[in-house]
C-alpha positions in Angstrom: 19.2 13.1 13.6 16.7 13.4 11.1 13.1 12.5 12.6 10.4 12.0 10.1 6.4 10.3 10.4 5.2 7.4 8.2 1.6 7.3 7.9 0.6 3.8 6.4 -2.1 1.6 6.4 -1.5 -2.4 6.9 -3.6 -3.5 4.6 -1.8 -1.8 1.6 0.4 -2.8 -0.5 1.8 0.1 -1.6 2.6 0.3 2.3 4.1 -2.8 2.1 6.4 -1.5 -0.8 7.6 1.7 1.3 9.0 -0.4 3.9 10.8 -3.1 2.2 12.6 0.0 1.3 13.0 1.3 4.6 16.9 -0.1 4.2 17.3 2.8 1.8 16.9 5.7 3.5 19.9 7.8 4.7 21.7 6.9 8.2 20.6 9.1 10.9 16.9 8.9 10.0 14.3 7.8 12.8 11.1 6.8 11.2 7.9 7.2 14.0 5.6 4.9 12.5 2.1 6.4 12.2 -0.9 3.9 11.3 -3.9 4.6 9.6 -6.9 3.2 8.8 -7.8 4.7 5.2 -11.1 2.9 5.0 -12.2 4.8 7.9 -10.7 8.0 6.5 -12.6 7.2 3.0 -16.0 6.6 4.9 -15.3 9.9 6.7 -15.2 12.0 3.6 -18.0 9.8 1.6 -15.3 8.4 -0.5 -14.8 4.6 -2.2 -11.5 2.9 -1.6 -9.5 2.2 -5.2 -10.8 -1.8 -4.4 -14.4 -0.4 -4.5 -14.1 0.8 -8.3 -14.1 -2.2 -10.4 -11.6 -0.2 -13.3 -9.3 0.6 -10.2 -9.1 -2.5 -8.6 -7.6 -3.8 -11.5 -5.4 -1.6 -12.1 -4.1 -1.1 -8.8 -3.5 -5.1 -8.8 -1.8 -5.3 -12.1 0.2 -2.1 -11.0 0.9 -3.9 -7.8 1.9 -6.9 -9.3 4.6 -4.9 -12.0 6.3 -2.9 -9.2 6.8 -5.8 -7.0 8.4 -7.9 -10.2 9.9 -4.6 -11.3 11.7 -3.5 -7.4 12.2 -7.9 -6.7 9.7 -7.6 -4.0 8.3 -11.0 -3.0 4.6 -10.4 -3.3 1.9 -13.0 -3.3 -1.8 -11.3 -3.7 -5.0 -12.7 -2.3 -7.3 -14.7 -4.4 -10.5 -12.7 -5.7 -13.4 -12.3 -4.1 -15.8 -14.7 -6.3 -17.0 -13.2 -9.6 -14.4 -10.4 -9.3 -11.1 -10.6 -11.1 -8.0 -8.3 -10.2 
């Protein structure tokens, strides 16, 4: 058996698009699930999150947004924070 470590963070999407694929990976493979918290990782290291960076945040939203439509991922994001627009 294959063991391998998956080091996510709840709040992101792109986490949320690994494991709606979880059905994919190869029989024999135990997943140990690993959570992390990457705003506490960013603040660590005196980084801003992608949501921090106005150009980012959009993009990451759109980009969001495509692969879900793209993989037939139900996806339904949050509303913006008011005067912000994904």
């Amino acid at each position: 058996m294959r063991k391998i470590d998956w080091y996510f963070d709840f709040i992101s999407p792109f986490s949320y698009f690994q494991l709606e694929a979880f059905d994919r990976l190869p029989s024999g493979v135990e997943v140990t699930l690993r959570p992390v918290l990457l705003a506490g990782l960013l603040n660590h290291w005196g980084h801003r999150g992608p949501a921090e960076i106005p150009a980012k945040r959009r993009f990451s939203y759109q980009f969001v947004q495509w692969l879900a439509e793209r993989d037939g991922v139900p996806l339904k994001l949050p509303p913006p924070p008011p005067l912000q627009s994904y």
